[in-house]
SEMAR-728087 format. One record per residue (C-alpha): residue in one letter; x, y, z. Coordinates in steps of 0.05 Angstrom, whole numbers, padded with zeros to 5 digits. Example, Ala and Ser with C-alpha at 12.3 -4.5 7.8 and 13.67 -1.06 7.14 Angstrom:
@aa: A; east: 00246; north: -00090; up: 00156 .
@aa: S; east: 00273; north: -00021; up: 00143 .
% end
This chain:
@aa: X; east: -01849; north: 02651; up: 00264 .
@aa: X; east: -01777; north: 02632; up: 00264 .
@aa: X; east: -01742; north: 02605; up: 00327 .
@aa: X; east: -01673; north: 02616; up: 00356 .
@aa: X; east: -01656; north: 02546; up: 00342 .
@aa: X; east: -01685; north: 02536; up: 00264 .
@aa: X; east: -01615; north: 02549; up: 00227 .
@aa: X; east: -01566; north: 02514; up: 00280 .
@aa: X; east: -01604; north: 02465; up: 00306 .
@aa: X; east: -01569; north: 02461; up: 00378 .
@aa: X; east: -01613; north: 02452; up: 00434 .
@aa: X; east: -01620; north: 02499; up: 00501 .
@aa: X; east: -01557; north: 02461; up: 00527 .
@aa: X; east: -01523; north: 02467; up: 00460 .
@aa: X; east: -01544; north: 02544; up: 00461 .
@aa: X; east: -01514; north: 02542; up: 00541 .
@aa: X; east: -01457; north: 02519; up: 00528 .
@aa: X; east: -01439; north: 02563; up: 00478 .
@aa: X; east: -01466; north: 02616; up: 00509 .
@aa: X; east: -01411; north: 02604; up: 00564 .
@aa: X; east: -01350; north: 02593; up: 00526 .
@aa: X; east: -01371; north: 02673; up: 00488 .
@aa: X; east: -01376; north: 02698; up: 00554 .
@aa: X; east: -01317; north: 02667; up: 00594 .
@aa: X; east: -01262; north: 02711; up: 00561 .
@aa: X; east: -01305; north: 02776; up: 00580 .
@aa: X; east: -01302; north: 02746; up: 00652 .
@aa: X; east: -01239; north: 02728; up: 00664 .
@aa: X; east: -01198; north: 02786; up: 00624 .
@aa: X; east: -01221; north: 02841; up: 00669 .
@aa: X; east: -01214; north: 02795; up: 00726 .
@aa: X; east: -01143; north: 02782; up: 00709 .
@aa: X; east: -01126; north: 02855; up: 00696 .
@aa: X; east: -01168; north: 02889; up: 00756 .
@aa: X; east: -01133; north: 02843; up: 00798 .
@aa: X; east: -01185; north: 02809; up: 00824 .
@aa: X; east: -01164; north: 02730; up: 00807 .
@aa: X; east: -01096; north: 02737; up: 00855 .
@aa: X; east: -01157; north: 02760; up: 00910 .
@aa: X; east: -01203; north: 02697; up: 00893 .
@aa: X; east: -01144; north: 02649; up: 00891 .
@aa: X; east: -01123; north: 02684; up: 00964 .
@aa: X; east: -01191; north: 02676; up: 00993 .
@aa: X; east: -01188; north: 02642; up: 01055 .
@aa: X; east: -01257; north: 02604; up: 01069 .
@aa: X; east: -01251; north: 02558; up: 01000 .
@aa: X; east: -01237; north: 02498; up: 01041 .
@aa: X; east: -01304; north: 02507; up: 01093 .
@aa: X; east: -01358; north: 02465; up: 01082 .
@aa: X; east: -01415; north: 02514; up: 01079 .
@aa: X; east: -01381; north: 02564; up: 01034 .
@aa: X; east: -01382; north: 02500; up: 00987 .
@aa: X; east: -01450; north: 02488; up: 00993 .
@aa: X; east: -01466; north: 02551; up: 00990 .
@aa: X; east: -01421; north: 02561; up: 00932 .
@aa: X; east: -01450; north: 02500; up: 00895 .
@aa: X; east: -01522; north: 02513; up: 00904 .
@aa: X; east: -01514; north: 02583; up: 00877 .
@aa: X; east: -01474; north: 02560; up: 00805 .
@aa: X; east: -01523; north: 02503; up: 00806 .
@aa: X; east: -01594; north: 02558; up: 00815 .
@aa: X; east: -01555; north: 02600; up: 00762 .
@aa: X; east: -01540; north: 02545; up: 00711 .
@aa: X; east: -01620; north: 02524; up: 00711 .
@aa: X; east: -01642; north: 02586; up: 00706 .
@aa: X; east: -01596; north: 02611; up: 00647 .
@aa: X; east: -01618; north: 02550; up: 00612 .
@aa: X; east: -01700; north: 02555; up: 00616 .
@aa: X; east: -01682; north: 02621; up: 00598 .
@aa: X; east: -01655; north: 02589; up: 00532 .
@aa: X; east: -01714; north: 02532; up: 00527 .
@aa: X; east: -01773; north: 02590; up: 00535 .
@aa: X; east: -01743; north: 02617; up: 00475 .
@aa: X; east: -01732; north: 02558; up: 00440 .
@aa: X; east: -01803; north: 02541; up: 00454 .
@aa: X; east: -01836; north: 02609; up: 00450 .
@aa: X; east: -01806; north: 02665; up: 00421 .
@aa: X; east: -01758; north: 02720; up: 00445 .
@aa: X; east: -01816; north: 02767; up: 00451 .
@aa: X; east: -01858; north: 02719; up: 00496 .
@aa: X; east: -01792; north: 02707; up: 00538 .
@aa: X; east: -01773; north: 02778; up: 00546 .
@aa: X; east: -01847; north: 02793; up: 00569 .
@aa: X; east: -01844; north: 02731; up: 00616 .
@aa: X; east: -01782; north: 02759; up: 00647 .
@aa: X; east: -01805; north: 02829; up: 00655 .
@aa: X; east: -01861; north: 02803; up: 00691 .
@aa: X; east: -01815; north: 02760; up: 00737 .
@aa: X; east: -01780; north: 02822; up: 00757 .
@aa: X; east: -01839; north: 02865; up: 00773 .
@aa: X; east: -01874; north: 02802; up: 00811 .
@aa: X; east: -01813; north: 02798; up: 00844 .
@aa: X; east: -01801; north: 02868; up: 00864 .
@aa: X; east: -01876; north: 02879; up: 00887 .
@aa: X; east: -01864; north: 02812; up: 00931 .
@aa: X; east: -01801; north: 02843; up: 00961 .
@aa: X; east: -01832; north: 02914; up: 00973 .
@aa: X; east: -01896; north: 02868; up: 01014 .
@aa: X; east: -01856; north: 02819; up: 01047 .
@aa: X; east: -01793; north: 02860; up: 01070 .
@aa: X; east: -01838; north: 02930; up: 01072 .
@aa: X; east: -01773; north: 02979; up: 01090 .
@aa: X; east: -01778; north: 03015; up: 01029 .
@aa: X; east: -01821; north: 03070; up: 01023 .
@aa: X; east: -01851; north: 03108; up: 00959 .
@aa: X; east: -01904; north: 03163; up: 00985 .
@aa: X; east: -01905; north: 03195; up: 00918 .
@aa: X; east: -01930; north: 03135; up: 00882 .
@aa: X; east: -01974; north: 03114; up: 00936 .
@aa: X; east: -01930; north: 03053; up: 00966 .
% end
């Protein structure tokens, strides 16, 4: 089977960086024209210490998992990682409906 990285030969950071720099203009375009850069550059909590942090942990939790996103399919296959990630998101909702139990589904039984 042929993998995402067979005719380019870039790695998962190679394929992450990339990645970003097709995606920043389709970020900061509609950011620019909805007005919402003048807001961000306005914000007033940039200089606290736990926005920061908070900030920081979030970009780095979001760079990680955007690239083993890019090694499972290096490694696997886009099939495998689509499965993989469908079964995240159902583990994941199922933990959330358990552990946080407001919502409430009586016509499927939850």
């Amino acid at each position: 089977a042929a993998r995402a990285d067979d005719e380019l030969a870039l790695g998962a950071q190679g394929l992450l960086y990339y990645s970003s720099l097709l995606a920043l203009p389709l970020l900061v375009a509609p950011a620019v024209l909805l007005g919402e850069a003048s807001r961000l550059a306005a914000y007033d909590h940039w200089r606290e210490p736990a926005f920061g942090a908070t900030l920081a942990l979030t970009l780095a939790i979001g760079a990680s998992l955007q690239l083993l996103l890019f090694w499972c399919t290096l490694v696997t296959s886009a099939v495998t990682t689509l499965i993989v990630g469908n079964l995240k998101a159902v583990t994941t909702t199922l933990l959330g409906f358990w552990l946080f139990g407001r919502v409430r589904l009586p016509w499927f039984g939850l």
